[in-house]
C-alpha positions as CSV (number, residue, x, y, z in Angstrom):
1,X,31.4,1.5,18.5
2,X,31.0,-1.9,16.7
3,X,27.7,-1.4,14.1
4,X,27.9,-4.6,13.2
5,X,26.5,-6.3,16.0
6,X,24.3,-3.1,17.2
7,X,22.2,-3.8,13.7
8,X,21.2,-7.3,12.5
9,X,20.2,-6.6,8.6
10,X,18.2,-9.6,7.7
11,X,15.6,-10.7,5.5
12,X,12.7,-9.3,5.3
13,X,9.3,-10.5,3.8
14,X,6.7,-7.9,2.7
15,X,3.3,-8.8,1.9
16,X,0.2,-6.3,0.0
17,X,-3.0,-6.8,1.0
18,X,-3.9,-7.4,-3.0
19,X,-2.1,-10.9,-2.7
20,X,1.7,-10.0,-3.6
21,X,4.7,-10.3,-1.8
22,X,8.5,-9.2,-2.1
23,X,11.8,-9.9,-0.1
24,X,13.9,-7.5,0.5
25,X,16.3,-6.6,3.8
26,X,16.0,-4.5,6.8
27,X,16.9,-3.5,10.5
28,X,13.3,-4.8,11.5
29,X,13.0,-7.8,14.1
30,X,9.7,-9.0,12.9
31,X,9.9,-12.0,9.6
32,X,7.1,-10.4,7.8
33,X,5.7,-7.1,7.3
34,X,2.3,-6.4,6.1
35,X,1.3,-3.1,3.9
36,X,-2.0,-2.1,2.6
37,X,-1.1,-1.1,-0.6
38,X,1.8,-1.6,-3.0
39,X,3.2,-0.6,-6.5
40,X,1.1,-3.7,-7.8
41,X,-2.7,-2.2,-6.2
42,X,-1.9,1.8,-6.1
43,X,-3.7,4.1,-8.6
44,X,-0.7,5.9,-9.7
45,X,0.4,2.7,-11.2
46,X,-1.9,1.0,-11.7
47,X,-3.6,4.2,-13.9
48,X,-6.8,3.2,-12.5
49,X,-8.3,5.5,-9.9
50,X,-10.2,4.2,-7.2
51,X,-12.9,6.2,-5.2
52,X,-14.1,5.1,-1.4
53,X,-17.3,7.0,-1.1
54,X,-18.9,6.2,2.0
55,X,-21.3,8.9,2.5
56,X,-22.2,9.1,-1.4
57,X,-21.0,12.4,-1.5
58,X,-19.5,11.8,-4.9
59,X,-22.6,10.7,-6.1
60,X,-24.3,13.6,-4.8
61,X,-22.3,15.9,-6.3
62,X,-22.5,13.7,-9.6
63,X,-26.4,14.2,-9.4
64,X,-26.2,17.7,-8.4
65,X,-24.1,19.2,-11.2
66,X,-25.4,16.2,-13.9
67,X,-22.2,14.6,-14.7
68,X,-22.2,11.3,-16.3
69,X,-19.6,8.5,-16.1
């Protein structure tokens, strides 16, 4: 069996939904692939952590036990 032609590895351009991009290569068929987060935007690099509260239940709990920021 001939991999070679069974596989195209080509170019591959990835873009973050914070604004960056990077090339790299892959199997996939599509030019561009777009992710939501990257090493650029995730807490764990970025040392910044990031709460979605939609239903205030952080604040709640904030308020409840009296915890200040």
């Amino acid at each position: 069996m001939n991999l070679k032609n069974k596989y195209e590895y080509k170019t591959l351009t990835v873009k973050c939904s914070c604004g960056k991009s990077f090339i790299t290569k892959s199997t996939i068929k599509k030019p561009i692939l777009t992710i939501e987060i990257c090493s650029e935007c995730h807490p764990f690099y970025t040392k910044k952590q990031k709460i979605i509260d939609t239903e205030k239940r952080v604040d709640n709990f904030n308020k409840k036990f009296k915890i200040n920021k």
